[in-house]
N, C-alpha and C positions, 0 to 999 in steps of 0.2 A: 756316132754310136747308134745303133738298131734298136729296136724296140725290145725285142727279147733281151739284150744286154743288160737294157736300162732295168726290165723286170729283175734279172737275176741280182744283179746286184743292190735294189731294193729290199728284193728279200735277203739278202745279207745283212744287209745293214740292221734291216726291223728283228733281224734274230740277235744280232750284235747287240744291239740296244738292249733289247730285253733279258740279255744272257744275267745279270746280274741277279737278277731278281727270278730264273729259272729256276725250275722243281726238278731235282735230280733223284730218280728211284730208282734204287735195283729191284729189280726182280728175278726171283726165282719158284718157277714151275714144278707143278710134280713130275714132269720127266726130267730134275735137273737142270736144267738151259738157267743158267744165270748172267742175263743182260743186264743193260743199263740204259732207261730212259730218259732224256732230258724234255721237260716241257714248257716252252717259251712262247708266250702272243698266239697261243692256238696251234704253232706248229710241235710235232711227237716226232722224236727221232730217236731212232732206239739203236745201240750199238751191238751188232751182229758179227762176233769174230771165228772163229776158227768150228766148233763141234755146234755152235748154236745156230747156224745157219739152217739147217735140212729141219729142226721143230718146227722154227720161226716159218718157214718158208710153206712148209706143207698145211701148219694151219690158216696160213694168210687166203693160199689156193681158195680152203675147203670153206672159206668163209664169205670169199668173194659174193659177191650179186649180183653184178653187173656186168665187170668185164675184166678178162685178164689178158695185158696184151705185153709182149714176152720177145725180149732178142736174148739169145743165150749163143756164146761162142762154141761150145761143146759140150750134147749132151749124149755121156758113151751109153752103149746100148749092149743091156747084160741077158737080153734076149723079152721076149712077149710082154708087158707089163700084165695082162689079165691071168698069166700065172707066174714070172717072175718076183722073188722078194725084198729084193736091192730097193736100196732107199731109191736112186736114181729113178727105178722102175714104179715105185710109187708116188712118184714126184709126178710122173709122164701121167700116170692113170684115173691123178689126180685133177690134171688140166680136162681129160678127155669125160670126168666125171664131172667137174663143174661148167662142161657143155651140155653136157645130157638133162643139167637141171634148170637150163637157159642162158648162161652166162657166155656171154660172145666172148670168145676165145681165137687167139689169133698168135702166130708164133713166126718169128725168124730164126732160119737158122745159117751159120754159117755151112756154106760148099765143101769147104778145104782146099780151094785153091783160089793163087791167090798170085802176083804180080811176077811177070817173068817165069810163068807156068810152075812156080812154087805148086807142094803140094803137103798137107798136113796129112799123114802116112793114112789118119785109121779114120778121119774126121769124116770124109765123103762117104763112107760106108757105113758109119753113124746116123749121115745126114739123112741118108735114102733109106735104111730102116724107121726113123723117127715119122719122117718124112707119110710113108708110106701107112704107119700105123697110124698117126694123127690123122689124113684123109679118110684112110677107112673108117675111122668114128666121127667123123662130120666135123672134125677141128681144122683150120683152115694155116697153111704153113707154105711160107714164101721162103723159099734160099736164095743169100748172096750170089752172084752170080759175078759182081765187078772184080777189078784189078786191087781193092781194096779188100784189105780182110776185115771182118766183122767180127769185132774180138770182144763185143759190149757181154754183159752180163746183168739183163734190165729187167724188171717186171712191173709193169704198173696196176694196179686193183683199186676199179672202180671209179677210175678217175680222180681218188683219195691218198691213195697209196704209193709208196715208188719202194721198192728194197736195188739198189745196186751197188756194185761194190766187183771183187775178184773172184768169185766163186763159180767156177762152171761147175755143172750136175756130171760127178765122177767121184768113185770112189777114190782117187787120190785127194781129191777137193774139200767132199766130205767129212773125210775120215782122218785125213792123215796131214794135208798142210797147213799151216800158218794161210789163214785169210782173213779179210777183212772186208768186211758190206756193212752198209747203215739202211735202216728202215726210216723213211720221212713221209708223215704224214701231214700233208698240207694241201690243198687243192689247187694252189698257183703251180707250185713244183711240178706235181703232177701235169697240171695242163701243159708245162715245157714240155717234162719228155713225152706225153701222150703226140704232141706238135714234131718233136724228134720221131717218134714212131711211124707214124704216118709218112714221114716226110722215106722214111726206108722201105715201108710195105709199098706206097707209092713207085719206088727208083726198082722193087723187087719183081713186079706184077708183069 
């Protein structure tokens, strides 16, 4: 068994143990968003399902300090984020705004193509818009390029943070389906998939 194995499953354990004695709160926001926090031995995970995703997520961005580093399977593009008003579009504007205020920002995205010259119809032409408006505002974006599709939907903040879960940046995602993401705040967590992240910006470059 690996070392990263032995961590995760550490951290399993130490949140198992302490689930008993966990602090469970809902909250609810003035825009609505009504989640559920559980808090155990320091770790915060906060349950993020279907319309409460795009709050949670846009003020996680806007709060960031440090770093947001980001694989998202698909994020469709409903034209310019500096004057489009789609949540999607302010999602994007909101990565290229907490670079502007020094927060190292870093994104993967998938291609849309993908094994036995598969091709996800609208994804590639997503990728090269995103692509191309992240570079021109100094955000730096690596595309899949392999035989594997990159279907993650990650974001880490600050080395503190992790939200992942089903939700790609799309108004079907958004707005309209049944999803489900968890927000975990713990700085072990984090360090995996920050180690996962790297390990894909790396195989990207």
């Amino acid at each position: 068994m690996n070392s990263r194995a032995i961590i995760t499953i550490a951290i399993v354990l130490s949140f198992a143990a302490g689930f008993m004695s966990a602090e469970v709160i809902s909250l609810r926001s003035g825009s609505g968003v009504n989640v559920t926090e559980i808090v155990s031995n320091g770790t915060k995970i906060m349950i993020i399902n279907d319309r409460d995703y795009y709050p949670v997520a846009i003020k996680m961005i806007d709060n960031a300090q440090k770093s947001i580093h980001m694989v998202m399977f698909e994020i469709v593009w409903y034209g310019n984020p500096n004057d489009d008003q789609h949540d999607v579009s302010k999602l994007g504007k909101a990565l290229v705004d907490a670079h502007k205020r020094g927060v190292d920002v870093k994104v993967i995205l998938e291609n849309g193509y993908s094994w036995g010259g598969f091709e996800y119809s609208k994804i590639p032409g997503y990728a090269k818009n995103w692509s191309q408006y992240f570079n021109s505002n100094g955000v730096e974006v690596r595309l899949d390029w392999s035989n594997e599709t990159t279907h993650d939907k990650l974001i880490i903040i600050d080395g503190e943070i992790v939200i992942v879960g089903s939700t790609n940046w799309s108004t079907s995602a958004l707005d309209y389906n049944h999803e489900a993401n968890v927000l975990i705040e713990n700085e072990k967590v984090a360090e995996e998939y920050e180690e996962y992240f790297e390990h894909l910006w790396s195989m990207y470059s």
